[in-house]
N, C-alpha and C positions, 0 to 999 in steps of 0.2 A: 504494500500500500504506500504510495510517494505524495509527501504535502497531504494528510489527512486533515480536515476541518477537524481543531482541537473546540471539544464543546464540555460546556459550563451547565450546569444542573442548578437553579435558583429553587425551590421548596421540595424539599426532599422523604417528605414523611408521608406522603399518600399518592396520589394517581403517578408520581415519577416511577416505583416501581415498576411500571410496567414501560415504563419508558425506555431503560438501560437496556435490556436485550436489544432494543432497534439500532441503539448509538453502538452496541458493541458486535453487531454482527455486518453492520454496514462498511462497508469497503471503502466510505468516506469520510468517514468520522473515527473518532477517540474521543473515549469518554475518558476528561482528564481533573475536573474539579467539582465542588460542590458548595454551595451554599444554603445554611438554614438558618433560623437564630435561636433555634431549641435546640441545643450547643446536644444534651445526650442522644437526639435522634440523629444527629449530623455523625457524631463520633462512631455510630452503631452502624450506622448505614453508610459509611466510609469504609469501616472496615469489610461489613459484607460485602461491598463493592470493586475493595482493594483500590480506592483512590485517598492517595496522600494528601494532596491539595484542596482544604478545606478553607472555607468562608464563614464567620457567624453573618457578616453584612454583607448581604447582595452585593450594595457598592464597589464595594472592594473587587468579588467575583467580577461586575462587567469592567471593572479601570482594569485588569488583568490586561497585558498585553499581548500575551501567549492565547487568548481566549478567542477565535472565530465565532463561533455560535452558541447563542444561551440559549438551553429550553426553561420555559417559564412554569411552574407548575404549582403556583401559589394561591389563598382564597383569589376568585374575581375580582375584588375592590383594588388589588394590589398589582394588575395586569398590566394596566396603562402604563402607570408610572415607572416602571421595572420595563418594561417594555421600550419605553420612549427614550429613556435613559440608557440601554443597550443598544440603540438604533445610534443615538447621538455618539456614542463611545465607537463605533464604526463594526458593530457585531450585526450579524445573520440572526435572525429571531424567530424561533417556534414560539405558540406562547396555547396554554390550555385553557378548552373554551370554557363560557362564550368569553372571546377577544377582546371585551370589557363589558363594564358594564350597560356603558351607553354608545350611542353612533355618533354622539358627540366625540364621546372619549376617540373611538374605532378611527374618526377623521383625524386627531391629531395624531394617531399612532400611523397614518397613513402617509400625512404631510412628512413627519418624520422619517419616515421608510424611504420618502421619493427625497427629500433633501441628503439622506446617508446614501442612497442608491441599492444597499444591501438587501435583503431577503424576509420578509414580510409572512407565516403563516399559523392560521389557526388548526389546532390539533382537534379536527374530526373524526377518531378512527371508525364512527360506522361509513364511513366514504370506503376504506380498505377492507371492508369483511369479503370475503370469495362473492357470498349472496351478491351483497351491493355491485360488485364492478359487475358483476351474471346481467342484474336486470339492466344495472345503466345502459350496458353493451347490447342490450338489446333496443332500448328506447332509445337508442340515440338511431337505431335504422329508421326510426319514426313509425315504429310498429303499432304505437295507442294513436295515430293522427296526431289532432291537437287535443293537446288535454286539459278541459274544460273544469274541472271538478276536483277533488280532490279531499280524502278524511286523516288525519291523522292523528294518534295520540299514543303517549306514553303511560301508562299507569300501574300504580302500584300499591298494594294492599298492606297498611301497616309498616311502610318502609321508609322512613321517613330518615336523613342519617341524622341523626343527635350528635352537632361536630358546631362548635363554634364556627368554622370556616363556612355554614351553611345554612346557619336557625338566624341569625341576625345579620340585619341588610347593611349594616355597617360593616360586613369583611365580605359578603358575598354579592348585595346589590338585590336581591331577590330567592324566592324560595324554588320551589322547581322549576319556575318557565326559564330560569336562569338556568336550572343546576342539570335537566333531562329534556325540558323544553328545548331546548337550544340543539340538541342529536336529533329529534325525528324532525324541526321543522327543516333545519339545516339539508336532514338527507332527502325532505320533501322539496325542498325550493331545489336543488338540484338534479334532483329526478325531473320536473317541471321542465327545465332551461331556464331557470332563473327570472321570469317573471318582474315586472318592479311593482311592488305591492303598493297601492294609494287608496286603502282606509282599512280598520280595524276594527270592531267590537266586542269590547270584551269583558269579563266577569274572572273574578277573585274570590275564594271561600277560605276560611279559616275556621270551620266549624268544630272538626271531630279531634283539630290538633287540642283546642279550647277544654275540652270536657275534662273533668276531674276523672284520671288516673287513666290518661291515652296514653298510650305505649309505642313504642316503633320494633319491632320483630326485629331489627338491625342492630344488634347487640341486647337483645333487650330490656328495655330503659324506658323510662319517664319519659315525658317530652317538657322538657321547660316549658312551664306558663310563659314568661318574658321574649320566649322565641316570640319575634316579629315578623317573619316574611308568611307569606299563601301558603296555603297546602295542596290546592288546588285551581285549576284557572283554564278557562274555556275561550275562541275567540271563533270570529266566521271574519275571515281575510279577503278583501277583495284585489286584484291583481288589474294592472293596466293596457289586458291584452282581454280582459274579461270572464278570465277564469277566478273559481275560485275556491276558498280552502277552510277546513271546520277544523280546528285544532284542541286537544283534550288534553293534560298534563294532571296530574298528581302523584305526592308522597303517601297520602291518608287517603285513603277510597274503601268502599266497600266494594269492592268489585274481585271477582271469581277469578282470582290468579295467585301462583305463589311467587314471588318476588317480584316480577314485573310483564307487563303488557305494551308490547310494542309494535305498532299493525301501522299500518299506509297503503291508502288508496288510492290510484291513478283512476282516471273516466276521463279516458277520450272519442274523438268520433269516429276510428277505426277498431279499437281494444280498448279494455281497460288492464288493469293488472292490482297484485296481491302483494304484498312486503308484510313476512320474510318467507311467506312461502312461496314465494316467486314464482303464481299462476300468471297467466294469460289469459282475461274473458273475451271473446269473442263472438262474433255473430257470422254466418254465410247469408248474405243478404239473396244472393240466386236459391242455394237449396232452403233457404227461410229455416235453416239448423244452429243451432246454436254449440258451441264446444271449447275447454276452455287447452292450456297448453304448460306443461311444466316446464320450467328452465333448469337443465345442469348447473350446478356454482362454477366458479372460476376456474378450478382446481387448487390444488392445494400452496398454501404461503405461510409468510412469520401472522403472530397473532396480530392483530389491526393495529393493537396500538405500537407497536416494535414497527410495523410497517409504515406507519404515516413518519416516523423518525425516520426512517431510510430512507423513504421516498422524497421527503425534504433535503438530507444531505444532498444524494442523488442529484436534486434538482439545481443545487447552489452550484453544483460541481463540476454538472454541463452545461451550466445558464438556460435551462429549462425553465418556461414559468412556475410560480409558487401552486404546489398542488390543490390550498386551499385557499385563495386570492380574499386580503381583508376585505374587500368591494362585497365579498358576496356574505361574509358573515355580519358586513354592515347592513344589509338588509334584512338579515337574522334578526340582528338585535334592535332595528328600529321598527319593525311589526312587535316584540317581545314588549319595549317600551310602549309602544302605542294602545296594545294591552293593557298596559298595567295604568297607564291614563283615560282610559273610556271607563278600566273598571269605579275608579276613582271619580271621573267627572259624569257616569251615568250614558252617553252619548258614546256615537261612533267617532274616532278619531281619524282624518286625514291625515297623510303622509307624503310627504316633497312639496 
């Protein structure tokens, strides 16, 4: 391996796990530092890791000058800034989603990226499951027509994480539309062609987190009363090519699943399609039959999230475009925001 991109680990106690295998099997990258400022899980997961070079302060980690690329993998509230600050220091930036918490934020992390000229991307990894690249590869021959319609939602029964990085809006920015919301709308705006969405409405529940002695299955624990974000949150998205989209999120549901619910629906005017069991519905409009079509997955790869790391080096390495361009998770997270203000001001919200 000649000139590998030396990369930099900023929060290291939870979703980077699954991080390391990408950076360490990619043929572009070395994983060579880390930073946390929970000084004993820094030290613990150093050594698991066998990297010497340790950070309590980020800062320190992006002024490195030995440092190419930082992955970011800290609460949300802390994305931007870490992020913009790594741009400015002249580093390659993955950073874990959603890419912040706002589209406000998303544009300055933007401007920054085109002023350093470096490498710009949010960690999606249901974009890399075998399933996903299956159906894209299919929908991209234009096999659903246009597709007008669309259901999606994430859901989850009693799973709420009980993690300061995620019950309060002050590290995370929001409750699930932020924390799961953000993967299925993400893989639906992209399944789509990316659509630019111009209005929102939408509704926020806090009910069953509220009650005396709610639990979350997720270590199982209490749910702090003082937690502030949704539990749950519904939206119906309109799109400026005229399609449109029902979006469902929660941590706390009573609904028939054991740890999570994650379904998407295409309807277009040739096919529609099934996510993650990747049918095909169709119609024979001559024999007036109806019949629908299974997809093979991709074959087999690294696990998605080791794969969106590689596919990022990979990308910096050839001057490939950024896999998962901030443009498009900026539309993520200004439908996600515009939720979260309809649900607040009662009315649909416009957007651009």
């Amino acid at each position: 391996m000649s000139n590998p991109l030396k990369v930099g680990v900023i929060g290291v106690g939870g979703i980077a796990g699954t991080h390391f295998p990408g950076w360490k099997a990619s043929e572009h990258a070395e994983l060579v530092a880390l930073a946390d400022p929970v000084e004993p899980v820094l030290e613990r997961v150093a050594k698991t890791q066998e990297i010497t070079k340790t950070y309590v302060k980020p800062e320190d980690l992006i002024a490195d000058p030995d440092i190419d690329l930082i992955d970011i993998c800290t609460p949300s509230a802390y994305h931007a800034p870490l992020a913009i600050a790594a741009l400015e220091a002249g580093k390659h930036v993955i950073c874990e989603k959603p890419l912040a918490p706002t589209p406000q934020d998303i544009n300055q992390m933007i401007e920054a990226r085109d002023k350093s000229g470096k490498y710009l991307m949010t960690a999606q990894h249901f974009r890399f499951q075998n399933d996903t690249i299956a159906l894209k590869r299919e929908i991209d021959t234009g096999v659903l027509g246009d597709v007008y319609h669309a259901r999606s939602w994430m859901l989850r029964r009693n799973w709420t994480p009980v993690r300061p990085g995620f019950i309060y809006k002050k590290n995370s920015g929001g409750g699930p539309c932020i924390d799961i919301g953000v993967h299925i709308l993400d893989l639906t705006l992209w399944m789509m062609g990316h659509p630019k969405p111009v209005a929102v409405s939408g509704v926020t529940q806090d009910k069953l987190s509220k009650l005396p002695g709610a639990f979350s299955g997720w270590g199982g624990v209490e749910i702090p009363h003082d937690a502030d974000v949704e539990e749950f949150a519904s939206a119906f998205v309109r799109f400026d090519n005229g399609a449109t989209l029902i979006l469902e999120v929660s941590w706390q549901l009573h609904h028939p699943t054991q740890g999570e619910d994650m379904q998407m629906w295409l309807y277009g005017t040739q096919s529609g399609s099934h996510w993650p069991s990747n049918r095909l519905i169709s119609s024979n409009l001559t024999t007036k039959r109806t019949f629908d079509t299974q997809l093979n997955d991709a074959g087999k790869g690294q696990e998605p999230h080791a794969r969106e790391c590689a596919a990022f080096a990979a990308a910096v390495a050839s001057g490939a475009p950024s896999p998962v361009p901030a443009e498009q998770s900026r539309d993520v997270q200004a439908i996600l925001n515009a939720l979260y203000e309809s649900a607040a001001q009662g009315k649909e919200i416009r957007i651009g």
